[in-house]
N, C-alpha and C positions, 0 to 999 in steps of 0.2 A: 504494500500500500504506500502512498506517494505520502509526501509531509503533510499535504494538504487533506488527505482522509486521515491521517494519525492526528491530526489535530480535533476535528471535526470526533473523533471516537471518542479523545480523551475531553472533551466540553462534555458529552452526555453520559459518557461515564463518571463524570464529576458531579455530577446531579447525578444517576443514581445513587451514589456514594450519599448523598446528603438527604437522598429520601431513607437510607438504612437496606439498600438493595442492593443484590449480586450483580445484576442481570436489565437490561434493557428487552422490551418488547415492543417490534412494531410491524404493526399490520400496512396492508400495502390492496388496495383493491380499487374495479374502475370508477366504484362510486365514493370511493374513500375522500377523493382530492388532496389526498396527502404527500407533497412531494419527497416527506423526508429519508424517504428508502433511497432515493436518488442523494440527497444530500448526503448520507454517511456510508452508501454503499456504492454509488455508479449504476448500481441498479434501474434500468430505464421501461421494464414491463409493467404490466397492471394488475402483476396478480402475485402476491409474496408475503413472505412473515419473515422479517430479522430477529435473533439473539443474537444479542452483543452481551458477553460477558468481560470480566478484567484481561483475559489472555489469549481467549477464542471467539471467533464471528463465525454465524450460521447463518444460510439463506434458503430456505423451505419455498418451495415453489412446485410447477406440476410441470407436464412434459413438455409444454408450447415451448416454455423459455428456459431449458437446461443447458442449451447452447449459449443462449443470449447471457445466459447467470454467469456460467465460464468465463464468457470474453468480460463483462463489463466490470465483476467483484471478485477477480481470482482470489483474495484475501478471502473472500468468505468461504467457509466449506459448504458446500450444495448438498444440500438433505431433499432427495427428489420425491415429493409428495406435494399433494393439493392441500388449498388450506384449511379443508373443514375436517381433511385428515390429519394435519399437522401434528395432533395432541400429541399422539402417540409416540411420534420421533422424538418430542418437546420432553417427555415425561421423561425417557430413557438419556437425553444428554440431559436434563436434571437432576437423575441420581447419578448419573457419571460425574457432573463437574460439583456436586453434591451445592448445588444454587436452594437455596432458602425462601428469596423474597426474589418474586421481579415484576418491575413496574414498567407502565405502558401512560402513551400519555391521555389521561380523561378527556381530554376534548373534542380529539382527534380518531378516537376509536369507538365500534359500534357497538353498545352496551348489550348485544345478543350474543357476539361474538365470546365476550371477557366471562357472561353469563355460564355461559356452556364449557368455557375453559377451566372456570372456576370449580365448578361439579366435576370433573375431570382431573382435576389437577389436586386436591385438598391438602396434597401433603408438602405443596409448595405456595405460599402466600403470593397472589397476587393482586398488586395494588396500583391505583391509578393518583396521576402529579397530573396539575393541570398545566397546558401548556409546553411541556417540558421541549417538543420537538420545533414548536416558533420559537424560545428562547434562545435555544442555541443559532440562531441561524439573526437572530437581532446582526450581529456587527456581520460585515461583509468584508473578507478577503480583496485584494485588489481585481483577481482574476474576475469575480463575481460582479463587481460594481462595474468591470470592462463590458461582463455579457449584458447589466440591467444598463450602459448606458447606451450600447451597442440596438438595443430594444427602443429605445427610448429615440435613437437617431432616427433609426427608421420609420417609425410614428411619426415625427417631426417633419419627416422628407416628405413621404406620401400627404399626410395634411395637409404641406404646400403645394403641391402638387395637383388637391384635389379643389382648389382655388378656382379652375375657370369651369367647373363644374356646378358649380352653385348658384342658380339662379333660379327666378319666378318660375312655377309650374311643373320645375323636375319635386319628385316624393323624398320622403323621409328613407325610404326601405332604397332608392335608387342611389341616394347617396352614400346610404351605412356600406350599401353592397360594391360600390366604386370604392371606397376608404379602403373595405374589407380587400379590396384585389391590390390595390395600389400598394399597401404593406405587405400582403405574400411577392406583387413585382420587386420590393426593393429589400427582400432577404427575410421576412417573417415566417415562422411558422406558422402560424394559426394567430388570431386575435386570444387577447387574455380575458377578453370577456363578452358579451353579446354590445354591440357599440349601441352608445345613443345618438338618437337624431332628433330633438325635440323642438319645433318647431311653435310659433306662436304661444299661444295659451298651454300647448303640450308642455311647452319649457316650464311651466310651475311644477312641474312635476320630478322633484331630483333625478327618482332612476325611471324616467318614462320609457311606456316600451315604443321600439321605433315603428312609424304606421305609414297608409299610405295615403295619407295629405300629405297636399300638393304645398310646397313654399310660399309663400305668402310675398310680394314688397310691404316694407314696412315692418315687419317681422324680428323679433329675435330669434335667432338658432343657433340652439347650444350643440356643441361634439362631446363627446367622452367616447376617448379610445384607446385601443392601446395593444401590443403584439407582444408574442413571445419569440425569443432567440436563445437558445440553446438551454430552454427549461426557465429562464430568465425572463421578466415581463417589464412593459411598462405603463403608464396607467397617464393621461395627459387628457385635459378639457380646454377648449375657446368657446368662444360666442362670437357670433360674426351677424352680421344685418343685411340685406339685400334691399338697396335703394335707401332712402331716407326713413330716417325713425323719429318719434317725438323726443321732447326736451326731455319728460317724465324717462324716457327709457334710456336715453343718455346718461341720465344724472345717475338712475341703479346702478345701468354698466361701469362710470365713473367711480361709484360709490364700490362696487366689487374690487374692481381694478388695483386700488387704492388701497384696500383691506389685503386684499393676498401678495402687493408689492412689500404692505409693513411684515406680514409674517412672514415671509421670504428673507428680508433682510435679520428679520430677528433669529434666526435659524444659527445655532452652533452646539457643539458636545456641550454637555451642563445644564441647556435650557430646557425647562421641564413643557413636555406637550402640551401641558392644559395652560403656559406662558402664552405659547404662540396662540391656540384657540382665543385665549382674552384679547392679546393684544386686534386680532383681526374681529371678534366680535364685539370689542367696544367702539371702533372706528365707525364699523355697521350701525351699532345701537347711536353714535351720536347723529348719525343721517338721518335716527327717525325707521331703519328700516329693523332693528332687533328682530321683530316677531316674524319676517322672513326668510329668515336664518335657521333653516331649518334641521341640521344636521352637525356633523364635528368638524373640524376645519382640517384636517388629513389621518393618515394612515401608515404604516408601513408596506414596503413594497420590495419584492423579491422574486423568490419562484412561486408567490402567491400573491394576486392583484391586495389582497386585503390581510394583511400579516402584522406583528407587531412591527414597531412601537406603535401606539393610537396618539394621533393630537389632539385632544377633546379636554374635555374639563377634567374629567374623571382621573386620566396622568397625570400623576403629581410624581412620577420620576423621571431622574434626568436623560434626556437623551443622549445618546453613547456615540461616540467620534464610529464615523463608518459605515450606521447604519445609512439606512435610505426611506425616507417618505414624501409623502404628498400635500401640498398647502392647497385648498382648494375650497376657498371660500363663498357662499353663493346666498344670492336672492332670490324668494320663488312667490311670487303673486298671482293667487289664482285667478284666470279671468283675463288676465293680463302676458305671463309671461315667467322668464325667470334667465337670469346670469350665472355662470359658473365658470370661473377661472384658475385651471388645475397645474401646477410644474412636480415634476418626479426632483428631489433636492436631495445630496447627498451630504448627510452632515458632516463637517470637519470642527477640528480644534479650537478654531479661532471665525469660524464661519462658517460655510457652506458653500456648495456648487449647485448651479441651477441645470441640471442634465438637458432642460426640454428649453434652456434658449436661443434655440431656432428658429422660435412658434414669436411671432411677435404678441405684448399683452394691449397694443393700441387698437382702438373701435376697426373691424377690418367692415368695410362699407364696401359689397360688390355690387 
């Protein structure tokens, strides 16, 4: 295994350590959404169970991926079974490495699964830590913030890209679905999440679904989008206008604008998430707009569009030189309309880097 999974082994083996456990367990399946088998194994299929113990790594899988387990976690020993058979290989390197307790993370795993483990297993404790596998994946390696900015370019390119595209009478769904190609054209895997296209009145709606009304002039239309590159995503919003707008919708957009420039600049290791949220929602509240402010003002962001650290009120710890999140402050007026202005920001020491400025934050008026 390279420096960069010994490390990655020895973080979540430091938190078992600290829950009073031998043993890591992680389930890995297509409804899971859990990238962290990839994270501490290379393991890139959709169907697996890791133990990670102090000395030994195990990768339980069925027959599709015993090739693919080979090449991508020669570290692991491959125990070839499915995972509703698992137990039974689990129990017998249980009493081998004679493992006591081993914990899996509560959040992240399917309480029917640990159910039936549990009835199975009795004579080994098995306990859930919440969180445990976003934790370790908070600070980001160089290599990683290369793939999340690499993700984050590409988003950026296409978006402008998708500029002579937007005009009166093309849909919301003609749009997402041009964004959608324009990011597989300039190196994406897949989008990291279903895009928004939220047009006029749709726009009060944060996560609108995208439909087929037609653009409006006079309109705001908000984007949220965002691609994956090599398991690595990125997550980026504008608002843009076709033709003229009122002063009212000005002064919102204005009024956003202005709020996610001051928590962008407030961004560094030390400043606690729920700093930045205030600072951008008191800017909000002094325009008068508070009560449409309807959400947290970012996120963390990795090989999961929504991952820790949270910028909300709720964080009151400090943010960690490395990580990566999202400032993405918004107005949402039913009836009316709604702004959201998002950059992926990587925090540093003494500041921060703004991954997504390519995207300009000026009224873009086509």
């Amino acid at each position: 295994m390279n420096e960069t999974g010994n490390v990655r082994i020895e973080k979540i083996m430091n938190i078992a350590q600290e829950e009073g456990a031998d043993a890591v367990l992680v389930f890995n399946h297509e409804l899971s959404g859990q990238p962290g088998t990839k994270y501490l194994s290379d393991f890139s299929g959709t169907e697996s169970v890791l133990l990670i113990a102090e000395k030994e790594k195990f990768i339980f899988t069925d027959g599709r991926y015993f090739s693919q387990a080979r090449e991508e976690c020669p570290d692991f020993e491959l125990v070839p079974t499915g995972r509703y058979m698992f137990w039974e290989e689990l129990e017998k390197i249980c009493r081998k490495l004679d493992l006591k307790k081993i914990v899996f993370d509560s959040t992240r795993t399917n309480y029917s699964q640990i159910s039936r483990l549990k009835e199975r297993m009795g004579n080994v404790s098995i306990t859930g830590a919440e969180n445990i596998l976003q934790k370790i994946r908070v600070v980001k390696d160089e290599t990683e913030l290369e793939q999340i900015q690499k993700a984050v370019s590409i988003s950026v390119k296409a978006f402008n890209e998708l500029m002579p595209f937007i005009k009166g009478g093309v849909t919301e769904n003609e749009l997402s679905w041009k964004l959608e190609m324009l990011m597989r054209n300039n190196g994406a895997e897949k989008v990291s999440f279903d895009l928004i296209v939220a047009s006029g009145p749709n726009g009060a709606k944060p996560h609108a679904k995208t439909s087929d009304r037609k653009i409006q002039k006079g309109e705001l239309i908000t984007f949220d989008f965002g691609c994956s590159f090599n398991g690595y995503v990125s997550d980026v919003a504008r608002t843009v206008v076709v033709g003229q707008i009122s002063d009212k919708l000005t002064e919102i957009y204005e009024t956003v604008k202005v709020a996610q420039e001051l928590g962008c600049k407030a961004v560094r290791a030390g400043i606690a998430g729920s700093e930045i949220d205030k600072i951008c929602r008191d800017y909000i509240t002094s325009k008068g707009y508070d009560k449409y402010f309807l959400h947290g003002t970012g996120h963390g962001v990795g090989m999961e569009v929504h991952e820790l650290p949270y910028v909300s009120a709720s964080n009151k710890e400090p943010l960690l030189e490395n990580s990566v999140i999202t400032v993405e402050p918004g107005i949402y007026i039913e009836g009316i309309g709604g702004v959201r202005i998002e950059d992926t920001i990587a925090v540093k020491k003494d500041g921060c880097i703004n991954m997504s400025s390519g995207l300009s934050k000026e009224l873009i008026v086509l």
